[in-house]
C-alpha positions in Angstrom: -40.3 -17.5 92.9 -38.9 -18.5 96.3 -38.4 -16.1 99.4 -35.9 -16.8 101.7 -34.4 -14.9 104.7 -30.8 -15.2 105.4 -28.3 -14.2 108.3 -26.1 -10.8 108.1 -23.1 -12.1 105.7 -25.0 -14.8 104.3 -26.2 -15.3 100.9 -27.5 -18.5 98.9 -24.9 -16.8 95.8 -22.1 -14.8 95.6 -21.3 -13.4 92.6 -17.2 -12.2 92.4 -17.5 -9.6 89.5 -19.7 -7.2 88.5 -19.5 -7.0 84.6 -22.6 -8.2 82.2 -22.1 -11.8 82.9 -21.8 -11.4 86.7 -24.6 -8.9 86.9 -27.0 -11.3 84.6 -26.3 -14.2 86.9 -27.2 -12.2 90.0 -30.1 -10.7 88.0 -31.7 -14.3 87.2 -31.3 -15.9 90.5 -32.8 -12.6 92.2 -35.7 -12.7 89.7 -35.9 -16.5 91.2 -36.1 -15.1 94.2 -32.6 -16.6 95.4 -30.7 -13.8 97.8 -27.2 -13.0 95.9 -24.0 -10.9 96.6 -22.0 -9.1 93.9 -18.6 -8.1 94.9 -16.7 -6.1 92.9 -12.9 -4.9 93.2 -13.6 -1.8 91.3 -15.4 1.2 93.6 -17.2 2.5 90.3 -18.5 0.8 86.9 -15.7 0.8 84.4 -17.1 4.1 81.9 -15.3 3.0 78.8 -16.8 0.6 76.3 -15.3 -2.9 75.8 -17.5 -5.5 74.1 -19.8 -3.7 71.0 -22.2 -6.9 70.3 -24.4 -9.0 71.0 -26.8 -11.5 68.9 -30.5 -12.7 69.1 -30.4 -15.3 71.2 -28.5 -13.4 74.0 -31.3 -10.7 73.1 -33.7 -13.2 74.0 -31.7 -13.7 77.4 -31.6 -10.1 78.2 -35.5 -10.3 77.9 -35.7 -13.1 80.1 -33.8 -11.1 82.2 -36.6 -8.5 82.3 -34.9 -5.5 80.3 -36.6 -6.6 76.8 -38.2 -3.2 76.9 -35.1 -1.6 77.2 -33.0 -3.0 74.1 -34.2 -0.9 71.4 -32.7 1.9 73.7 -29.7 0.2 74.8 -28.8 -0.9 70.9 -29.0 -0.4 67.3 -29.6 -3.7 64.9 -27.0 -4.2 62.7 -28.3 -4.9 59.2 -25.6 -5.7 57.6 -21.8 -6.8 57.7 -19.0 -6.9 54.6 -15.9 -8.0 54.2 -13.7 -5.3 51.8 -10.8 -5.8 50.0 -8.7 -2.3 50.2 -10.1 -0.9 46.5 -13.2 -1.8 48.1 -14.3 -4.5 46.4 -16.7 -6.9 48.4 -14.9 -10.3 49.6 -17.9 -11.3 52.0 -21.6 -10.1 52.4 -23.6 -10.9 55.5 -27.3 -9.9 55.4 -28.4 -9.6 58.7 -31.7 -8.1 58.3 -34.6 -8.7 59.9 -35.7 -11.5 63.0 -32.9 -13.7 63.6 -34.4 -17.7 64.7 -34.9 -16.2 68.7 -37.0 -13.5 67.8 -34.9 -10.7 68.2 -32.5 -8.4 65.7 -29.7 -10.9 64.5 -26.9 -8.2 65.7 -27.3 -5.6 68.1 -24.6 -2.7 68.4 -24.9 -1.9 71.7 -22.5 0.6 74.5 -21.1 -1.8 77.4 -21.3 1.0 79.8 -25.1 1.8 79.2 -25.5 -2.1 79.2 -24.0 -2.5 82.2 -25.4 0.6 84.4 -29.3 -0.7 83.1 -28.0 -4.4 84.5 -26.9 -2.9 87.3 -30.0 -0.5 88.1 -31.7 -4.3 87.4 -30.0 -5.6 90.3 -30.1 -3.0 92.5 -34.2 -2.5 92.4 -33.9 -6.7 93.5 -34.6 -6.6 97.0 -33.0 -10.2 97.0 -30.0 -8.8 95.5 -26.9 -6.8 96.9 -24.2 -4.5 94.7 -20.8 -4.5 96.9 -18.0 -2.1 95.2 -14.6 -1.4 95.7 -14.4 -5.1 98.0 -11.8 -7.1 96.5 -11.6 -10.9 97.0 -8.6 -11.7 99.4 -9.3 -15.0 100.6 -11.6 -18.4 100.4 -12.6 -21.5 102.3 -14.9 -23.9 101.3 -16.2 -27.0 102.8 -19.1 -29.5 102.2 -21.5 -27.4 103.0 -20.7 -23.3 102.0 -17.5 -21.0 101.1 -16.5 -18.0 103.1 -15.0 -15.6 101.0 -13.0 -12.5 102.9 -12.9 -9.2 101.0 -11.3 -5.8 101.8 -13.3 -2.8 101.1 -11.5 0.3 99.8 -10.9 1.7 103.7 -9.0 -1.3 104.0 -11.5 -3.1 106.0 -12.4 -6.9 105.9 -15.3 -8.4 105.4 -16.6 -12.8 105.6 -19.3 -13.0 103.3 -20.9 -16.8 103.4 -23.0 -18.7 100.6 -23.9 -21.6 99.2 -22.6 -21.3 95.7 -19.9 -18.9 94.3 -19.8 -18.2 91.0 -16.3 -16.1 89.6 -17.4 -14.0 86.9 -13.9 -12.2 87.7 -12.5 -12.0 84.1 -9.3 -13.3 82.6 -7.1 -13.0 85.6 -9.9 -14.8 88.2 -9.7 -14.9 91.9 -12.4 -17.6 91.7 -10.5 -20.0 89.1 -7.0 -19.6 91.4 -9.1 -21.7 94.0 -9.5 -24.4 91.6 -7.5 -27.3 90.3 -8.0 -26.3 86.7 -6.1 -25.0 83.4 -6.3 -23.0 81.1 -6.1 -24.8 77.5 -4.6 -22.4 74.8 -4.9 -22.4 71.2 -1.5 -19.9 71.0 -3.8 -17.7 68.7 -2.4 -14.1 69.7 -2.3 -10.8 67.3 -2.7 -7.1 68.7 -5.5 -4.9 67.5 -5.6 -0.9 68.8 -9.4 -0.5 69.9 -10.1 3.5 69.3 -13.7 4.0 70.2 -15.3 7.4 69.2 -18.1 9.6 69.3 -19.2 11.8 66.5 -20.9 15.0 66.8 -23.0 14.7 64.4 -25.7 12.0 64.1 -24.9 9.9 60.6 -25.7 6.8 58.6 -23.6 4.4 58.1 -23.1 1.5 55.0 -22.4 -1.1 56.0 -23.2 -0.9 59.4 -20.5 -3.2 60.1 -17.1 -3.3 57.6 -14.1 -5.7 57.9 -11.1 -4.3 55.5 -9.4 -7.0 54.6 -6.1 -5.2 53.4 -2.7 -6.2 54.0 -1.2 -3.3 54.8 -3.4 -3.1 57.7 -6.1 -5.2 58.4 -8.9 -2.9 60.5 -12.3 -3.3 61.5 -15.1 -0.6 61.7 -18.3 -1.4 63.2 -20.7 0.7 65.3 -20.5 1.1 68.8 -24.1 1.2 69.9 -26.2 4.3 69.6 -24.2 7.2 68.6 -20.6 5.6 68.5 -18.2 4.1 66.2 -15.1 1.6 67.2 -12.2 1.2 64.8 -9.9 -1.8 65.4 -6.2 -1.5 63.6 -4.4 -4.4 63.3 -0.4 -4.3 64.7 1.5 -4.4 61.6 4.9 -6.7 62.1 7.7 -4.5 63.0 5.4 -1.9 64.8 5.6 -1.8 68.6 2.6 -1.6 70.9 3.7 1.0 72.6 3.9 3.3 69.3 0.9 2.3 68.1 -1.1 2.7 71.6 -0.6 6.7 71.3 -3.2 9.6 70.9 -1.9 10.6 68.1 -1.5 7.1 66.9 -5.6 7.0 66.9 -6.2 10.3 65.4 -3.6 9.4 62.2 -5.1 5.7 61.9 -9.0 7.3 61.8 -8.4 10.4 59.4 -8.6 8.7 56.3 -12.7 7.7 57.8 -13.2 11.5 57.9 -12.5 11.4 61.7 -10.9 14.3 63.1 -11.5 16.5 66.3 -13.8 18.4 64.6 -15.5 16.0 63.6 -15.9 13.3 67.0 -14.5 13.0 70.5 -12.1 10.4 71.4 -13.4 8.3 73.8 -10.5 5.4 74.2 -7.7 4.1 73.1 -6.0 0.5 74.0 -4.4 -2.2 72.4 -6.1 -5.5 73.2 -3.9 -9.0 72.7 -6.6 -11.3 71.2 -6.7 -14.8 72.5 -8.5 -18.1 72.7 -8.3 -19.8 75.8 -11.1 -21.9 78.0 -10.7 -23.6 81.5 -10.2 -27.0 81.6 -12.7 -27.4 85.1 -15.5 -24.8 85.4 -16.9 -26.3 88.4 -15.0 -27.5 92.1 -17.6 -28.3 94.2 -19.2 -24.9 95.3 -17.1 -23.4 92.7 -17.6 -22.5 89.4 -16.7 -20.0 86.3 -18.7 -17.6 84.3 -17.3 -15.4 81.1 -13.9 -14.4 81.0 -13.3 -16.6 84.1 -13.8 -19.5 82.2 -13.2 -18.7 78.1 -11.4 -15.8 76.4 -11.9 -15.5 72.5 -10.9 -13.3 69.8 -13.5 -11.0 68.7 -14.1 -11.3 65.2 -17.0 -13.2 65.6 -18.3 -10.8 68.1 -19.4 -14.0 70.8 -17.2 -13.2 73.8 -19.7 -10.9 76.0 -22.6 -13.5 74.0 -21.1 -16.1 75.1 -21.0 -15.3 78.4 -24.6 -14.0 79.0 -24.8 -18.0 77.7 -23.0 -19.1 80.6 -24.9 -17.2 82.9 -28.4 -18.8 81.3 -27.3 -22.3 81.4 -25.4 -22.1 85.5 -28.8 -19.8 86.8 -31.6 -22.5 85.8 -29.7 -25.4 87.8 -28.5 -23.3 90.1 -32.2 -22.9 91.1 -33.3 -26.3 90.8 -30.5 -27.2 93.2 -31.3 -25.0 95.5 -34.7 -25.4 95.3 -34.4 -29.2 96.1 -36.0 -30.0 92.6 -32.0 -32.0 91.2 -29.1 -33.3 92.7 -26.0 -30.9 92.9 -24.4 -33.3 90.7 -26.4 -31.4 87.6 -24.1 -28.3 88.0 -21.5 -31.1 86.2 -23.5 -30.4 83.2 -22.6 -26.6 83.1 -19.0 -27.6 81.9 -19.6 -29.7 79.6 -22.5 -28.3 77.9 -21.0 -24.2 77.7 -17.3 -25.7 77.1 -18.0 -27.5 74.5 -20.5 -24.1 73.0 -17.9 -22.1 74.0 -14.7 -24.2 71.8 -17.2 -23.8 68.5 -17.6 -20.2 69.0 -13.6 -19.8 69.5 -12.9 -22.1 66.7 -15.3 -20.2 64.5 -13.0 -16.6 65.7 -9.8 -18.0 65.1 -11.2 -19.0 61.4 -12.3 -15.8 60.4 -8.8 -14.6 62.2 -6.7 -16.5 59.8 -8.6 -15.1 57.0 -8.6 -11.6 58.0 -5.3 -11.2 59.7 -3.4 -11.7 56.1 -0.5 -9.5 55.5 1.5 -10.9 53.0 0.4 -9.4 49.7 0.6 -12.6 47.4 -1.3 -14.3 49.7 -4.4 -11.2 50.6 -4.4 -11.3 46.2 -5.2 -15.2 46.3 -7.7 -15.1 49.2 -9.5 -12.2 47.6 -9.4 -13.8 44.1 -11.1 -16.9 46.1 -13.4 -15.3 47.8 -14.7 -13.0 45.0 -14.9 -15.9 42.6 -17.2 -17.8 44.8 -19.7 -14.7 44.8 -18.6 -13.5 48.4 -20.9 -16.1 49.5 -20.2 -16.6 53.2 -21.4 -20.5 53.0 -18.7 -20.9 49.8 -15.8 -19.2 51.2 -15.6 -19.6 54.8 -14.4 -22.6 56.2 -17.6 -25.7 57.6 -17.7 -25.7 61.4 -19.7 -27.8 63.2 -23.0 -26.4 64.2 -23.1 -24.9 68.0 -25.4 -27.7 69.5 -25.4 -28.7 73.0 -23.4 -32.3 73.0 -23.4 -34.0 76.2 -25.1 -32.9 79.3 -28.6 -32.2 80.5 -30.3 -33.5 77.5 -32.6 -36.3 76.5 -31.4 -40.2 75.9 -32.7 -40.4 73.1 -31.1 -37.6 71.2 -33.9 -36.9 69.1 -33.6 -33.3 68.6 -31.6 -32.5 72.0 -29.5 -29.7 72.4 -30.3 -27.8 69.3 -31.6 -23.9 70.3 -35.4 -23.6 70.1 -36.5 -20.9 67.8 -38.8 -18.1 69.2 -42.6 -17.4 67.3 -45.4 -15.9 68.5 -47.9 -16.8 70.7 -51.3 -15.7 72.7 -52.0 -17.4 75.9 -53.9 -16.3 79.0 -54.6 -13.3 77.4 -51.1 -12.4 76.3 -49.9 -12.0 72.8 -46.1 -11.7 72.5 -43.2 -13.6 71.6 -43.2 -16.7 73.4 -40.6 -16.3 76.4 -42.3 -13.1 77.1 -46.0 -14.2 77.4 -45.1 -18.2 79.4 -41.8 -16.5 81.6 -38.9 -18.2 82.1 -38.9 -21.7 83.0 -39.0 -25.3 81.2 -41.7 -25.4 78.1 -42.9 -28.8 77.6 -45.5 -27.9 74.5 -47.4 -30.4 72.5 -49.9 -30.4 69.7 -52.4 -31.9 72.7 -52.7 -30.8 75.6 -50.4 -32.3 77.9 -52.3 -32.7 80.7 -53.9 -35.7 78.7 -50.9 -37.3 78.0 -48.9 -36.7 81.3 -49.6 -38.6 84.2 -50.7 -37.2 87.5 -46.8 -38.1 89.0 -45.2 -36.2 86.0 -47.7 -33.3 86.2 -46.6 -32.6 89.9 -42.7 -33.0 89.4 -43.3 -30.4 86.4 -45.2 -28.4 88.3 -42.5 -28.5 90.9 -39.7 -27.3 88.8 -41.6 -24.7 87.5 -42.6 -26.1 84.1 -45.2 -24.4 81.4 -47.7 -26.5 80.0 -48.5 -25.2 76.5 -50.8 -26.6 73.9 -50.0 -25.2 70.8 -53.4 -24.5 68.5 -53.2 -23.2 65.0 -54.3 -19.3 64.4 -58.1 -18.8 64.6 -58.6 -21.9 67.1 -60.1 -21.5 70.4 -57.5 -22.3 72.9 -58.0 -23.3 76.6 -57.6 -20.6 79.3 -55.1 -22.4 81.3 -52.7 -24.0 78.8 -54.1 -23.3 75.5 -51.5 -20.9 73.2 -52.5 -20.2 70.2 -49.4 -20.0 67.4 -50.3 -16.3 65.5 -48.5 -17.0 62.8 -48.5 -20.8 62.5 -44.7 -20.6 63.1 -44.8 -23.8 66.0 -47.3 -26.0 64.6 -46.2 -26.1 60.5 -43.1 -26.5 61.9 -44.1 -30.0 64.4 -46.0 -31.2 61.5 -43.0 -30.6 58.5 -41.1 -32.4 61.3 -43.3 -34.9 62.4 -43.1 -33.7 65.8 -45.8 -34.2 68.9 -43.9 -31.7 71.3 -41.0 -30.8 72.8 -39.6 -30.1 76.5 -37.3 -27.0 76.3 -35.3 -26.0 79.0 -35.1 -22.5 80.8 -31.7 -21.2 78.4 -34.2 -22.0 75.3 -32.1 -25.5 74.7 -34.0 -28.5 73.8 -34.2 -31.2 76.2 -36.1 -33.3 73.4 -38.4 -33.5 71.2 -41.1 -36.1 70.8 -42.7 -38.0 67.8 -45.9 -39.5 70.0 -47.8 -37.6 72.5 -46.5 -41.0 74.6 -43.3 -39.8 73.8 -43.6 -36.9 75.7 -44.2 -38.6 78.5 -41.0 -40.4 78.4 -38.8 -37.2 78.1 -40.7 -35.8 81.0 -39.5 -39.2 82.9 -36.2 -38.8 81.8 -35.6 -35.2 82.7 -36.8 -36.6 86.2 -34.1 -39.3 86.6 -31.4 -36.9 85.0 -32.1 -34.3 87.7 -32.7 -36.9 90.5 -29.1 -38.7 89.3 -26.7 -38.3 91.6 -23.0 -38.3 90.4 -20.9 -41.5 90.8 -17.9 -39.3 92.7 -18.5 -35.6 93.8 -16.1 -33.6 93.7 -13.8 -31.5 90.3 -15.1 -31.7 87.0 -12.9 -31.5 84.4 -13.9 -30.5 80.7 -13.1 -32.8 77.9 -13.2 -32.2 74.0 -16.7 -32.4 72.6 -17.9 -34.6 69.1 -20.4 -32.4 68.6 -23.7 -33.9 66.4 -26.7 -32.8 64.4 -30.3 -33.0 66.0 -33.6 -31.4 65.3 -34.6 -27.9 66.0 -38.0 -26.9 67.3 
């Protein structure tokens, strides 16, 4: 962790919104020690709920984020999710039980506003961190070296705030992304759901925990809304208008067949959303760059809008602090785009599929999908349409390839004392792990670079092994080292979002990744300046 003193105005970070995506950035720079602003337009959190979901691996960010021990508060796991035809026979079953590959429930329910507040109180108790509300972004000028944002507070007032690095986490209609040269590319993939969230009096189980009707008439959607809530989401039916389906009375009709009545819950909202899929074509202008909604709007059927953006904030935080640590060139912020934009097009792609099968409302055509579907067992892998797998394709990731840009997976471990899933017991921060101890295959230059970027040296043992104090971790339940050997692995350098840098066969080989993570951050780019986001082939590497 660095300290750092700045002047009244200044920060090293200013963050321009302050939902889950802008408060997780601020929250891992602060917890690097890195002073940061929030502003946000708004005088008071938004109370209603928005996004519902979010998956392991973003669990697994939360943690890093230091509120691991408040999930099992702040969500509910979601066990289960099926896909209904409107008899209710079963089109699709998702079994979501159990650990998903980061350690963590494969789906958690949770309620944005408790989310957000626990974020927030995060933030807040960061004495390197600083909460502005109701200051609204005005103006901006940047040069080479900083950007000057002006803000008016809600008295009218204006305020310069200086930094570094500005990062707009702003939403759909960003202040941040008017300052840069970018566009937004669209897929034209546009359908209107009502959202009517609820809360019922009494405390009930429901199965599935998640449901998807996939009936004609009205295609709808009822899932949980985190502890104690349930969302319904009604499909606009061709010929209806959005202003007669966005009614009171509207929500109350379209939720009585569920049992739902005022006696029965309290109507917390009501809106009609326009689904979309969209991403910026430049998520970084020099000191500028895009977070979230900023940068990437999706449709929400695969639940990875609010997920995906927690991944933004992940992947921008770790090389924001190596830049501004001194440990890479600037010119490693270029990876950002490349890396989330092309994560970000698999996850809307994978949206806009389940769309087209869901959003059916022609009856002929509902009776041959669900003939389809239920003849192929309501087996997800039969029925729904191959997508490429989300891997990191191009960016901060070894030469080599071998097993770069796949997401680690998250075991056990007991080291220094500490027996917990991995990220909680090492910290965040680079992993380079090995079957031996890397200290005796790393030279005494590659040591100190690691050790300057904050690196964990681990040396995975097998259970019941004595493991050295300072690096030694021994694997609990031999998840790590069966899986090196099935894969004829010798270690691996993972990077602070739990992304593989690499993976090596030879404990020599280790020492080459460590070299060529050193040049990649040391490179500088051939002209600074806009980055613009191309298209991604993504391809298949190993997972660790």
């Amino acid at each position: 962790m660095h300290q750092h003193t700045r002047a009244p105005g200044r920060s090293d970070v200013l963050v321009i919104g302050a939902g889950p995506v802008g408060l997780t950035t601020a929250l891992f720079l602060a917890r690097d020690g890195w002073r940061v602003t929030v502003l946000e337009r708004w005088p008071t959190p938004y109370p209603l709920p928005r996004a519902v979901h979010f998956d392991d691996e973003v669990a697994r960010l939360l943690a890093d984020a230091g509120l691991g021990d408040r999930l099992a508060a702040l969500s509910e796991p979601a066990d289960s999710y099926e896909w209904r035809t409107a008899d209710g026979a079963t089109l699709l079953h998702f079994d979501w039980s159990g650990a998903g590959p980061s350690g963590w429930p494969r789906a958690n329910m949770t309620y944005q506003p408790d989310l957000e507040r626990t974020l927030a109180e995060a933030v807040e108790a960061r004495p390197e961190a600083t909460i502005l509300r109701g200051y609204d972004a005005v103006d901006l000028v940047r040069n080479e070296r900083d950007v000057t944002v002006t803000a008016q507070d809600s008295d009218g007032r204006q305020h310069r705030l200086t930094a570094g690095w500005v990062v707009g986490a702003d939403g759909a209609n960003s202040f941040v992304r008017k300052h840069m040269p970018t566009r937004m590319t669209d897929l034209g993939f546009f359908y209107d759901w009502l959202i009517v969230d609820v809360r019922p009096h009494s405390p009930r189980a429901w199965h599935p925990v998640n449901l998807q009707m996939c009936d004609p008439a009205r295609p709808t959607t009822v899932v949980s809304g985190g502890p104690g809530r349930r969302r319904w989401e009604f499909m606009r039916m061709p010929g209806e208008s959005v202003e007669e389906l966005n009614t009171e009375a509207a929500a109350w009709r379209l939720i009585a067949p569920f049992g739902q009545n005022p006696d029965t819950c309290t109507l917390e909202r009501h809106a009609v959303y326009t689904f979309q899929a969209q991403w910026a074509d430049t998520w970084r202008s020099g000191r500028l760059l895009l977070a979230g909604d900023a940068a990437h709007l999706m449709p929400p059927f695969a639940g990875q809008g609010m997920c995906s953006g927690i991944r933004d904030a992940a992947n921008l935080t770790f090389k924001l602090d190596l830049v501004l640590r001194g440990a890479a060139d600037p010119a490693v912020l270029d990876t950002y785009g490349t890396e989330r934009a092309a994560h970000v097009q698999h996850a809307i792609g994978m949206s806009i599929e389940l769309g087209k099968v869901i959003c059916v409302t022609d009856p002929g055509e509902a009776a041959r999908r669900d003939a389809f579907m239920i003849g192929n067992d309501a087996d997800p892998e039969r029925v729904l349409p191959p997508l490429p797998p989300p891997l990191l394709a191009d960016g901060l990731l070894s030469r080599d390839r071998l097993g770069a840009g796949r997401l680690s997976r998250q075991g056990r471990v007991c080291h220094q004392g500490r027996t917990g899933l991995l990220n909680d017991v090492v910290g965040r921060g680079f992993v380079v792990a090995s079957t031996t101890d890397p200290r005796t295959v790393l030279s005494a230059r590659q040591l100190t670079f690691l050790e300057r970027i904050g690196a964990h040296l681990l040396h995975l043992v097998p259970p019941g092994t004595q493991a050295d104090d300072q690096v030694g971790a021994v694997d609990v339940d031999g998840f790590y080292v069966s899986h090196f050997t099935e894969d004829g692995l010798a270690g691996a350098v993972v990077r602070p979002d739990h992304y593989l840098f690499g993976t090596a066969a030879t404990p020599d080989g280790l020492g080459r990744l460590v070299d060529d993570l050193q040049e990649q951050l040391n490179a500088p780019s051939a002209a600074p300046g806009d980055t613009a986001v191309t298209t991604p082939v993504l391809t298949l590497g190993s997972a660790w």
